[in-house]
C-alpha positions in Angstrom: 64.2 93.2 113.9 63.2 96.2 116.0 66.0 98.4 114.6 65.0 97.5 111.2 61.3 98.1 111.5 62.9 101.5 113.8 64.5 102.9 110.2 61.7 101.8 108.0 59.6 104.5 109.5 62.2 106.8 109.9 62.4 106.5 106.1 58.7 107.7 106.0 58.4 110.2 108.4 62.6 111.9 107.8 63.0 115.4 105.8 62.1 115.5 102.2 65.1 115.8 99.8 66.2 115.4 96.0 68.9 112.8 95.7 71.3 115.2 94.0 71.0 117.4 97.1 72.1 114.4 99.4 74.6 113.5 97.1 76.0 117.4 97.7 75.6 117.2 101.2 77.9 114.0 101.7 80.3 115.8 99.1 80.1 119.3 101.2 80.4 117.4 104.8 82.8 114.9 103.9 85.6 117.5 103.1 84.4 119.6 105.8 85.4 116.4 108.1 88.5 115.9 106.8 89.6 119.7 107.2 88.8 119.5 110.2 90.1 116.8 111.6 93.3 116.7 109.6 92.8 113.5 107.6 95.7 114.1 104.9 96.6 111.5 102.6 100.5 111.1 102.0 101.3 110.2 98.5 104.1 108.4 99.7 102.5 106.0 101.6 99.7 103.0 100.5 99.3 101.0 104.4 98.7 104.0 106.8 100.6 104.3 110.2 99.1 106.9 112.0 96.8 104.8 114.0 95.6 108.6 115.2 94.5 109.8 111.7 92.6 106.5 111.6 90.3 107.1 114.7 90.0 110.3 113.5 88.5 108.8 110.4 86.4 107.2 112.2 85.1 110.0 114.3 84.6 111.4 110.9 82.7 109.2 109.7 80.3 109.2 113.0 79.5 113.3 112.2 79.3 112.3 108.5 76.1 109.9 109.6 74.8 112.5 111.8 75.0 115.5 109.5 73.9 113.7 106.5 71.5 111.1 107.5 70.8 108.0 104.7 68.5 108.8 102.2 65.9 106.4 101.2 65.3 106.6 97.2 61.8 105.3 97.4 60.5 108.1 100.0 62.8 110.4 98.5 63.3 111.5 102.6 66.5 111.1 104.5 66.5 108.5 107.6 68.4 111.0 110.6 70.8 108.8 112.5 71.4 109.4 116.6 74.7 110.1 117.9 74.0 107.8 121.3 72.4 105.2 118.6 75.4 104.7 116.9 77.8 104.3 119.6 75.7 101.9 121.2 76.0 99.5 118.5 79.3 100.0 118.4 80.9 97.2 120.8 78.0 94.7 120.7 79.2 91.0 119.5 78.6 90.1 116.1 79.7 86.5 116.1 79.5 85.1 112.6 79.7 80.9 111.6 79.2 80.1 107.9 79.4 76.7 106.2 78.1 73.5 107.5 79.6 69.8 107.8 83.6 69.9 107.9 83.4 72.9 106.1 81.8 75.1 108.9 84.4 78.3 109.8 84.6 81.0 112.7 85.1 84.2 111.3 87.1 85.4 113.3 87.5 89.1 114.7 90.7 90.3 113.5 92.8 93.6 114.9 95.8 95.4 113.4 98.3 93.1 112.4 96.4 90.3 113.3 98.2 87.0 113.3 95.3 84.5 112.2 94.5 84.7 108.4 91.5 86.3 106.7 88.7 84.3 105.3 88.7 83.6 101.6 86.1 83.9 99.8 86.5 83.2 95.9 84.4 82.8 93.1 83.2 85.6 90.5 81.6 87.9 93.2 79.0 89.1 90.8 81.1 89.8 87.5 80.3 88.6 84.4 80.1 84.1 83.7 78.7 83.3 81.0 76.0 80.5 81.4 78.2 78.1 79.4 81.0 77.8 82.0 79.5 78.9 85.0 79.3 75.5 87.0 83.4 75.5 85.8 84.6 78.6 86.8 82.4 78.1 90.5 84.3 74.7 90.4 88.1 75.8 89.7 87.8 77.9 93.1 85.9 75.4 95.3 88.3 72.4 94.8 91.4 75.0 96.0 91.6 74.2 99.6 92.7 77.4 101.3 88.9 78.7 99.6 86.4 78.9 102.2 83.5 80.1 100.8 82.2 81.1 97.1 80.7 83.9 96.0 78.2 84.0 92.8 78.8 85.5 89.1 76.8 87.2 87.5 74.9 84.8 85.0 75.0 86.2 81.3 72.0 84.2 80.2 69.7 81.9 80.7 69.0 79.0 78.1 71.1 81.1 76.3 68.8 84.4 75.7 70.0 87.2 77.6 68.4 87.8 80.8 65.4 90.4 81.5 66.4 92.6 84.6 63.5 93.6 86.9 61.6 90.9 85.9 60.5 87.2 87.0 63.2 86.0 84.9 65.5 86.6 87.7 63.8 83.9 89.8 65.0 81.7 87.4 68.5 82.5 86.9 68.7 83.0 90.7 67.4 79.2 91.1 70.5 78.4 88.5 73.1 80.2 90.4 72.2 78.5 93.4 71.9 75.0 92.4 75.3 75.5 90.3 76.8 76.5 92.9 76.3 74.0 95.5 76.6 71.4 92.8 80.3 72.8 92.4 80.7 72.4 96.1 79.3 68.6 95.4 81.9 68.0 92.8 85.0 69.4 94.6 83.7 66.7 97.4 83.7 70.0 99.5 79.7 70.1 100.0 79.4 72.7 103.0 81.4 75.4 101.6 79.5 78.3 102.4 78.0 80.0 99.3 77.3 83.5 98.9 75.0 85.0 96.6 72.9 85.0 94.6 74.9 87.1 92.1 72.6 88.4 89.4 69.2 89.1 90.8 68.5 92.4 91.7 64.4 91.9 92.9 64.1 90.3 96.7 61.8 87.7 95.6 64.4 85.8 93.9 66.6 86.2 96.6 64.1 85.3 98.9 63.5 82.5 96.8 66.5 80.7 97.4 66.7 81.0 101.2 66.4 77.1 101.9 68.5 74.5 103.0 68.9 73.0 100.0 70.4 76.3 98.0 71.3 78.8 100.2 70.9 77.8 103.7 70.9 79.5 107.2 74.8 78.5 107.2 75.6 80.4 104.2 75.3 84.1 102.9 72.3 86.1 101.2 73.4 89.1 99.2 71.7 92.8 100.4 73.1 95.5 98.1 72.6 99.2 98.9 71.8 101.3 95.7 74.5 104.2 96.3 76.5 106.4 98.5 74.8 106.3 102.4 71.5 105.3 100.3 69.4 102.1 101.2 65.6 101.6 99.6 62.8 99.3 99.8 64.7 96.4 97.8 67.3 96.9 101.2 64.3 96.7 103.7 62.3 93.6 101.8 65.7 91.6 102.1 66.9 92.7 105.2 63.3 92.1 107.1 62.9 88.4 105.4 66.7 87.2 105.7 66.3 88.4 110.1 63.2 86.3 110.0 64.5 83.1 108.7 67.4 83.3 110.4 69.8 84.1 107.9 73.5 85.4 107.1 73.4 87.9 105.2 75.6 91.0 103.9 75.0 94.3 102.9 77.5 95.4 100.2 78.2 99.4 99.1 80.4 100.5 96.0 81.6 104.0 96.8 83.0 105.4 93.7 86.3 107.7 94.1 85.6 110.9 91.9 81.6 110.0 91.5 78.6 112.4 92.5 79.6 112.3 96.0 83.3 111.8 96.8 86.2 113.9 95.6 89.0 112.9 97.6 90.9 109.6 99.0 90.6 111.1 102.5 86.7 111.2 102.0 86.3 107.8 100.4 87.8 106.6 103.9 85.5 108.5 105.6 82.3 107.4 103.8 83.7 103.4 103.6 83.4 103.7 107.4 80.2 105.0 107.5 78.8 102.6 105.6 79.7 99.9 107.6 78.2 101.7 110.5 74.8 102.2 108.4 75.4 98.3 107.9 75.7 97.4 111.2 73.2 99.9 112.3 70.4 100.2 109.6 70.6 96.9 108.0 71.5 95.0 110.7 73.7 92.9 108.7 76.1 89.7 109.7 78.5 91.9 108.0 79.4 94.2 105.5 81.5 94.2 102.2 83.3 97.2 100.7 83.9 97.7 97.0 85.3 101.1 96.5 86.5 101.9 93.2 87.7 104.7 91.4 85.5 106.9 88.5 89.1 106.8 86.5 89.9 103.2 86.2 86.3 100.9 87.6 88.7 99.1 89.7 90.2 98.9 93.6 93.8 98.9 92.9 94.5 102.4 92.1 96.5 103.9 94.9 94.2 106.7 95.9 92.0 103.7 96.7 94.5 100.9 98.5 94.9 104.3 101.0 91.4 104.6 101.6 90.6 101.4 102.1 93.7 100.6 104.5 92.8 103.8 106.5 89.2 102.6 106.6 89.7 99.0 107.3 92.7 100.2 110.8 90.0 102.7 112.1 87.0 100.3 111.7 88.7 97.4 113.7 90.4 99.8 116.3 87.0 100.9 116.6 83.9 99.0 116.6 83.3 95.0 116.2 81.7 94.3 113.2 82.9 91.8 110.4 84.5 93.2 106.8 85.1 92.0 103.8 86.7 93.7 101.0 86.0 93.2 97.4 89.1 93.1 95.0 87.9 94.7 91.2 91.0 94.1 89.1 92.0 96.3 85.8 94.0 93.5 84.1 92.5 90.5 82.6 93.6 86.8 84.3 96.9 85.1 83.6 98.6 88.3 83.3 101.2 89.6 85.8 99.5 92.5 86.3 96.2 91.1 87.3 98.8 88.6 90.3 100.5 92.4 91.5 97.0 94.1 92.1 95.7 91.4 94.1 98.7 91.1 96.2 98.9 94.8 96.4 95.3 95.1 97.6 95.8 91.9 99.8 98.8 92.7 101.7 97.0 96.0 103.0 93.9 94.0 104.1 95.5 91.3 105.7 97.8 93.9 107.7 94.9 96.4 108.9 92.3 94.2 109.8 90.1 93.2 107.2 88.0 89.8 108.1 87.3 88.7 105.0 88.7 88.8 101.4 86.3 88.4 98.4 87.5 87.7 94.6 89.4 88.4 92.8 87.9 89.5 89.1 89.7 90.9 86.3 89.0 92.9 82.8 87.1 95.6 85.6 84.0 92.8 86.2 83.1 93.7 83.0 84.2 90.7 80.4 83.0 86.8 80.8 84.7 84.8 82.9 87.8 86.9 84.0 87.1 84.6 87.5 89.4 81.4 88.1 90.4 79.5 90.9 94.1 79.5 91.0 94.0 84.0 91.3 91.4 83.1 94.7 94.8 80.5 95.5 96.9 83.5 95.0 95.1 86.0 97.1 94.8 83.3 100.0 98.6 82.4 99.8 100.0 86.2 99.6 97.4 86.9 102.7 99.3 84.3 104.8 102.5 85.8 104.1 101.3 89.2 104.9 100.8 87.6 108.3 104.3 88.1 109.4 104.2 92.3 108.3 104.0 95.4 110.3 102.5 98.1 108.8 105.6 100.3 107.7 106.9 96.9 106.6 103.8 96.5 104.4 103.7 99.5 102.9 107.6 99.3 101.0 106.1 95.8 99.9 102.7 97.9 97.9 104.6 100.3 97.4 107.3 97.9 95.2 104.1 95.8 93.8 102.0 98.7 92.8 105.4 100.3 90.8 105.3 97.2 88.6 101.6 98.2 87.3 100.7 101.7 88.0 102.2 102.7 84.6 99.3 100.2 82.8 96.4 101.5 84.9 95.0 103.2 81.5 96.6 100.2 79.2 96.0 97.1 80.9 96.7 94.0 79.3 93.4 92.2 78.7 94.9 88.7 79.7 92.3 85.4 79.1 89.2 84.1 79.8 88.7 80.9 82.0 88.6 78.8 79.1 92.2 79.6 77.5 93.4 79.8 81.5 92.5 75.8 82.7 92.7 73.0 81.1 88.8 71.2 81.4 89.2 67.3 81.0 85.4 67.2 82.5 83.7 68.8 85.6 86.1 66.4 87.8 89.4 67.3 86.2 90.4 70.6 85.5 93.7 72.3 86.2 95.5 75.8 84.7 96.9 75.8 82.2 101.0 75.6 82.3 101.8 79.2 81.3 99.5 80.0 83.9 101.3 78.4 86.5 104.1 79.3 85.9 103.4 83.2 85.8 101.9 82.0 89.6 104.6 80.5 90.8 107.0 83.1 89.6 105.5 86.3 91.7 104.3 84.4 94.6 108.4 83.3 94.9 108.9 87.3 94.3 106.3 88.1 96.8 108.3 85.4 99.0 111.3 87.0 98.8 110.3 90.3 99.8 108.1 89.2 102.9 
């Protein structure tokens, strides 16, 4: 709690500047770092070797935090960061248990080409359910068994009226998320599955809300989003101070956007992911944090510029500090498509090979259609992550490089693919399975994928 209440006042008392200004700074600093340090992407390559390069990220990302501070939008000041500060966090344990019963699961700290298997997390991850089938689609991942947790959609509306942002409305829908949720966990006889969430609310009292053992319990994990680019604000603080008093999990999430206000290059997306995570582990003081880079271009993380980054982030954060990460997986494609199957396995490979601890998703249609969120693409991503096992990183890289040939020429024109309904076959909320078409599309790449690993 002291390092918390340590950057709260910082937050007061920092240098006042105009968000724009920040924004420049990162942009100006950033590209400075990587010039001088000789990050260079190669546009041959998607899983990074140069283990160098990646240490040199991270050095990067170190000045990046000194230089440029985070800037609090609610004091409209910037919070400086300490050089012997951050490298003191650095190697501190940051063991992490989530679940409860049979369910309960190490996350494990994993290294470069780690031989024990990510976690999976699936479930919607805040993209769009619609309230109709949201205890189904939260279902169709919780009764696949390599799942291990679930993370919360974004609930379209509640008693069918769209919901009010910013208002006490999102108590309510956050209450409905919750109990949904763990009522999926009830119904895939799988009641300990750690939740995460909730996925719609964006005030802390409904987050706060559902912090009891009954929704979202000390075993499972709250939901602290950061509102931009090395950014935190009050909403950050109110979560972060209740969720360290209770005793709770909780993550801190950041969605740096490749050609946004702040980041202009694929060599300075990897050195602001990493940075983040140091702000997360530092600032926040989060049981981990979650990445969701994505590019201005497309909305989604499967672009190449941004499998790079992310690989080169992921190999210098776990050479480099000990602090859990999960990775978000935004998808262009819509579900049932094979498209939608080589993104994920693109993005998946790459994270299972450089480190990642955790693997969230995935959605399709960009997050931003109903229900693009079913069970059997959370299968896939677990099942390609345990082949990736047996992968070096040079290895790895001809495998994304082959997967990512087979879609990069839809990135503008992706097929939209189906909704959960027209994906699974619902005979009630105890029987549901995908559709055949569906299946067999699965079982077709994950044989290619097979082959080739």
């Amino acid at each position: 709690m002291s390092n918390v209440y340590k950057y709260l006042r910082k937050s007061f008392s920092g240098g006042e500047i105009e968000e724009k200004a920040h924004d420049e700074d990162i942009l100006k600093v950033s590209h400075e770092l990587a010039e001088y340090y000789g990050i260079v992407q190669d546009e041959e390559i998607f899983v990074p070797y140069d283990v160098n390069m990646a240490d040199s990220v991270f050095s990067a990302a170190i000045e990046l935090l000194t230089n440029v501070g985070i800037y609090c939008k609610d004091t409209g000041r910037v919070i400086k960061i300490d050089h012997e500060e951050i490298l003191k966090s650095l190697g501190t344990p940051n063991n992490l248990e989530i679940g409860r019963f049979k369910e309960r699961i190490k996350v494990a700290n994993r290294m470069l080409m780690d031989c024990q298997p990510p976690v999976i997390i699936g479930g919607p991850m805040g993209g769009k359910v619609s309230e109709k089938n949201y205890l189904d689609v939260h279902i169709s991942s919780a009764i696949e068994p390599i799942v291990q947790g679930i993370y919360a959609g974004n609930m379209q509306s509640i008693r069918r009226v769209p919901i009010r942002t910013k208002t006490p409305e999102e108590m309510f829908v956050a209450l409905d998320e919750a109990r949904l949720q763990r009522l999926a966990t009830k119904i895939a006889e799988r009641e300990g599955l750690a939740l995460f969430g909730p996925g719609t609310p964006g005030i802390s009292q409904a987050h706060m809300l559902v912090s009891s053992n009954e929704l979202y319990s000390n075993s499972d994990v709250l939901k602290v989003h950061h509102p931009g680019d090395l950014k935190t604000d009050f909403e950050v603080f109110y979560n972060s101070i209740f969720h360290q008093e209770h005793g709770n999990n909780y993550l801190s999430s950041q969605y740096p956007v490749l050609g946004g206000d702040s980041i202009k290059s694929a060599e300075c997306l990897a050195i602001v992911d990493v940075a983040e995570t140091i702000q997360s582990r530092l600032v926040t003081s989060a049981s981990l944090h979650a990445s969701g880079s994505i590019h201005k271009d497309t909305n989604a993380s499967s672009s190449k510029d941004i499998i790079w980054a992310s690989n080169m982030a992921s190999i210098a954060i776990s050479r480099n500090m000990n602090h859990p990460t999960a990775r978000f997986h935004w998808n262009i494609a819509g579900c049932c498509t094979d498209m939608m199957f080589y993104e994920t396995a693109a993005q998946v490979i790459g994270d299972t090979v450089c480190g990642r601890e955790m693997l969230i998703g995935p959605v399709g249609g960009r997050a931003t259609k109903d229900d693009h969120s079913c069970g059997l693409e959370s299968r896939f991503m677990g099942e390609v992550s345990r082949l990736a096992l047996k992968l070096d990183l040079a290895e790895a890289n001809d495998i994304v490089s082959m997967l990512y040939s087979k879609y990069a020429d839809r990135l503008t024109d992706a097929p939209e693919g189906q909704g959960f309904e027209d994906c699974y076959i619902v005979e009630s909320k105890y029987e549901m399975t995908p559709k055949e078409e569906y299946m067999e599309l699965y079982t077709q790449v994950i044989a290619e994928i097979d082959e080739c690993c």
